[in-house]
N, C-alpha and C positions, 0 to 999 in steps of 0.2 A: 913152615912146611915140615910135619914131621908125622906123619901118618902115612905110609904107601900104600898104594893102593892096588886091589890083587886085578888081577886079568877079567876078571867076571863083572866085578864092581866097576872096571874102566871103560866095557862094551856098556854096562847099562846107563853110566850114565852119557857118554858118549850116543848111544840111539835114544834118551829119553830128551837130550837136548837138539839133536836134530829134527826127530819127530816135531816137536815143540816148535821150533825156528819156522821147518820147512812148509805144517799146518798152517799157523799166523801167517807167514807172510804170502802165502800162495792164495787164500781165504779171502784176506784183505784185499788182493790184486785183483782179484777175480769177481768181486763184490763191486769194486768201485769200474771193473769194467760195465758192466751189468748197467750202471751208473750214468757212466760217463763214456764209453766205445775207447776205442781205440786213442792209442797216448800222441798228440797232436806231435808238431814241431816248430815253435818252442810247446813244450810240455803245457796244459792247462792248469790255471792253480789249482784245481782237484788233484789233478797228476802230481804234481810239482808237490803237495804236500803228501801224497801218499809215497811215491817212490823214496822221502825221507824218516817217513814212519817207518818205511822199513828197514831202512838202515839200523834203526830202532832194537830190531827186533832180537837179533844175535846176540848184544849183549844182554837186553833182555830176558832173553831166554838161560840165558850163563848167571846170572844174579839168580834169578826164579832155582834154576839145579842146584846153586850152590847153598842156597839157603833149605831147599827138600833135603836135598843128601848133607847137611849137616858141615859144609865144609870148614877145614879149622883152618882156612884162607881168608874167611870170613869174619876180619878183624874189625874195629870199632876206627880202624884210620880207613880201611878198604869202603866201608858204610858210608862213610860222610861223603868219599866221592861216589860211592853209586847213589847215593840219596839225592845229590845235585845233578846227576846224568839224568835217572825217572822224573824227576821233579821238571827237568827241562822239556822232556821228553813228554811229557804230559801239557805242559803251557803251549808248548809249539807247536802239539797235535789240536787243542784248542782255539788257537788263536789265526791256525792258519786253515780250519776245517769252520770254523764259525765265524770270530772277529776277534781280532787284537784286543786286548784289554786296557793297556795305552797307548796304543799308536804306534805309528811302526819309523821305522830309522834306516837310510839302505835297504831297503827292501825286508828289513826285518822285522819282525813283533819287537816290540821295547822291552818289554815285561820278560820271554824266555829269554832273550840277547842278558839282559841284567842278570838273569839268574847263571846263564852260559859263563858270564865276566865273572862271578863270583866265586863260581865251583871251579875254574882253572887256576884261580888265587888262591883257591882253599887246597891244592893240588900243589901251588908250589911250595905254598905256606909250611904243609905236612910233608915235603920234602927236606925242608931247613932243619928240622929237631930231629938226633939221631933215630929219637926211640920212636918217634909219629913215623919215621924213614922205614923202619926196620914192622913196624905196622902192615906197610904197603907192599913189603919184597914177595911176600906168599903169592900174592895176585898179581905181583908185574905192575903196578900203580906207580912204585920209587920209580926215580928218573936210573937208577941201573948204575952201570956201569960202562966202562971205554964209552966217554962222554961224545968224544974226535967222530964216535960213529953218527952223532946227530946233525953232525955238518955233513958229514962225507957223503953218506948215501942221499940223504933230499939234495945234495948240490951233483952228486952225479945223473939223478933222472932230471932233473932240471937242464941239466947237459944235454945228455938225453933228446929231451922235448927239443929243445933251438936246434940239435942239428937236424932232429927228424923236419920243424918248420925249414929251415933250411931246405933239406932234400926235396919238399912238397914244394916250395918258390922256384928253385932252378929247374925242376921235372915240368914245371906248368900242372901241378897238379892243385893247383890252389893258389890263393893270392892273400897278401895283409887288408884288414878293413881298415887299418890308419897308416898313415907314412911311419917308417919306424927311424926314432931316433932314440940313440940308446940312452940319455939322462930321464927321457920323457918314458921309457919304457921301463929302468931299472929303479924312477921315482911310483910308479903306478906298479911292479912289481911288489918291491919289497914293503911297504907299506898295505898293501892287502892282501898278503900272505900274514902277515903278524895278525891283522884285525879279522884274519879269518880265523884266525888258529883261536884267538880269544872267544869268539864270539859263535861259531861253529863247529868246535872240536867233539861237539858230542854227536853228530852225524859219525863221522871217522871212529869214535871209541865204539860207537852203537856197532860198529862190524868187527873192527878190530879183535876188539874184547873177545867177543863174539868166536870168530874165526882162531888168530892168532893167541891167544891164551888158553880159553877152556877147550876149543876142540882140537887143539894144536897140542895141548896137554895131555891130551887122552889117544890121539893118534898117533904119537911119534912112538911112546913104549911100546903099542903093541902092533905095529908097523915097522919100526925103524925108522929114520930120519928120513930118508931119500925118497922111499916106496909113499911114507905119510906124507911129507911137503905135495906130492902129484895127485895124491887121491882129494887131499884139501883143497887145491887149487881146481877139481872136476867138480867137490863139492860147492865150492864159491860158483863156479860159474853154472852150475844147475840150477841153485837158488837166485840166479838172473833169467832163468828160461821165460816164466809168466809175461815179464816186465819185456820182453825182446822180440816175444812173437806176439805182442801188444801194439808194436810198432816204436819201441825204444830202440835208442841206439842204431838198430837195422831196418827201418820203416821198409816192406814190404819185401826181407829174406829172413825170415825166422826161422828157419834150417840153420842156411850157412852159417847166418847172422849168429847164431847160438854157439854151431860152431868155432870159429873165431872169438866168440869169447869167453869160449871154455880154454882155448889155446891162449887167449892174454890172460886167464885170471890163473894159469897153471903159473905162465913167467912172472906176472908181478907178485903172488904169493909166493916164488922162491926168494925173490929182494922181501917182501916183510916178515917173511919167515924167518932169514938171517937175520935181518934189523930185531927183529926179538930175541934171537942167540945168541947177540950179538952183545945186546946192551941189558937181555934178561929185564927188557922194561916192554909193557905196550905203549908207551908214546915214543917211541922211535917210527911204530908200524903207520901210527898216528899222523903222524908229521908227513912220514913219505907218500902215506896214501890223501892225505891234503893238497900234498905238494903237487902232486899228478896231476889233480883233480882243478883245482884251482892256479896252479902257476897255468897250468894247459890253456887254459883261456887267451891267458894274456900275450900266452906265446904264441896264438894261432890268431890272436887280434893284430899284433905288430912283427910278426914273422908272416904266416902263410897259415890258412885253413883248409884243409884238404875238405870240400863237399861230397866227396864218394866216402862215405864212411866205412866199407869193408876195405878199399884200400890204406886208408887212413890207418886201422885197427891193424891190419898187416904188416904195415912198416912201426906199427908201434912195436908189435909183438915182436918182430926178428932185433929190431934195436935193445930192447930191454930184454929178449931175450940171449941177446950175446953176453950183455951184463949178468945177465941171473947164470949163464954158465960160468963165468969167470968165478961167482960168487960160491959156486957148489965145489969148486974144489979147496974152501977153506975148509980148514980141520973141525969146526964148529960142529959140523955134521957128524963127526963121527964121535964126538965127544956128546952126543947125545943118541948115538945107535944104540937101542933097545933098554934104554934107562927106563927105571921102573918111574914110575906118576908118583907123586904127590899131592894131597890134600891141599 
């Protein structure tokens, strides 16, 4: 990282990577409605593969700027893992928009899953040797620093999650779909959290990256931390607008529905925002926004599933958003108020 970058230079590439994001994926949304109607519940595999193309698309679009404008983040250790992320991202758009190419495993293509298992190998692999390490710090790829924060925060929203199932069992606002016992919960837990992280992680990086590195990089100098972390969090949750008054998430409130989660993606981007100032890594943001995503299932199969999804979204946001205040008053923030960008 050793080129700064001036104020003019940080707007353009800042609106040439949103423009870019915001086009693709709003384009794509809108095509396969045309398509396919409105996004069922559970999702149709049209749906189910488009809503993860898109995910797709942010970091996408952050690889595509980085190599236009020349970035000198863009080392020959940062390539190899973005070379395994498009390469995934390409088989899994293929295999799940036409047919598998070897057959599928857990519900997933064989072919991208293999290539998914190999690129997060080649990710630890280039973490072991100092100088493949020090390759990766420009982009945020190295596993970072204060390690402690890879447990802390994915085991606080995991917290989190159980007590909000909790709240949603004793309110009668939901019920478990299996009796829960906790060896049969924390054997079915922890065991497909690790095989998702292997086999998955490039869903999570395709936003992550996206989000929390390159626009994240370019927002906070010329914002400041606090003003940036809210405007990115309005951005995240605008680039869900299509997908919500589609009938995601909030089947038939695409207002409010949109609403509320412009208000959760403000709260969970302050936790991955830290989680990246934290550890100056993107897989910390990774892990957490995994953890969310997929422990949640588990915890709302053998806790409690709230079926009113705008209440659900509500008691998510005020729980994680007590967390995300706790979180804002570490000093992290101010140690990056109005620092200038880097390359």
């Amino acid at each position: 990282m050793n080129k700064t970058l001036k104020r003019g230079q940080l707007k353009k590439e800042l609106f040439v990577f949103l423009i870019f994001t915001f086009a693709a994926t709003y384009i794509l949304q809108f095509f396969i409605y045309g398509v396919a109607g409105y996004i069922s519940s559970p999702p149709s595999q049209i749906w189910t593969a488009t809503l993860v193309l898109s995910m797709f698309i942010p970091a996408t679009a952050a690889i595509i700027c980085m190599i236009y404008f020349k970035s000198s983040a863009l080392t020959r250790e940062s390539k190899i893992v973005f070379t395994f992320f498009l390469l995934y991202a390409v088989l899994f758009s293929f295999e799940n928009y036409y047919q598998p190419i070897m057959g599928t495993v857990m519900d997933q293509p064989v072919l991208s899953t293999i290539i998914a298992v190999l690129g997060m190998l080649a990710v630890i692999l280039l973490n072991l040797k100092k100088n493949w390490r020090n390759g990766l710090k420009a982009s945020k790829l190295s596993f970072g620093r204060n390690h402690k924060y890879y447990i802390i925060l994915p085991l606080a929203v995991l917290l989190i999650l159980i007590f909000q199932g909790i709240i949603v069992y004793f309110s009668g606002l939901g019920a478990p779909a299996v009796e829960f016992n906790i060896y049969t919960f924390l054997v079915t837990l922890i065991p497909y959290l690790i095989f998702s992280f292997f086999t998955i992680w490039a869903w999570y990086f395709g936003e992550e990256f996206g989000w929390r590195v390159y626009l994240q990089d370019r927002l906070f100098p010329l914002l400041g931390s606090y003003k940036g972390v809210l405007v990115l969090g309005i951005i995240w949750g605008a680039w869900h607008y299509p997908m919500n008054a589609m009938g995601y998430n909030f089947p038939g409130q695409p207002i409010l529905g949109n609403a509320l989660m412009t208000l959760f993606t403000i709260v969970m981007g302050i936790i991955l925002s830290y989680a990246v100032l934290k550890t100056g890594s993107v897989w910390a943001a990774v892990i957490i926004h995994l953890f969310n995503n997929k422990a949640g299932n588990i915890v709302a199969a053998y806790i409690a599933y709230s079926s009113n999804g705008l209440m659900g979204n509500i008691l998510s946001s005020v729980l994680l958003g007590i967390f995300a205040l706790v979180l804002l008053r570490s000093k992290v923030w101010k140690r990056v108020e109005k620092v200038p960008a880097v390359q």
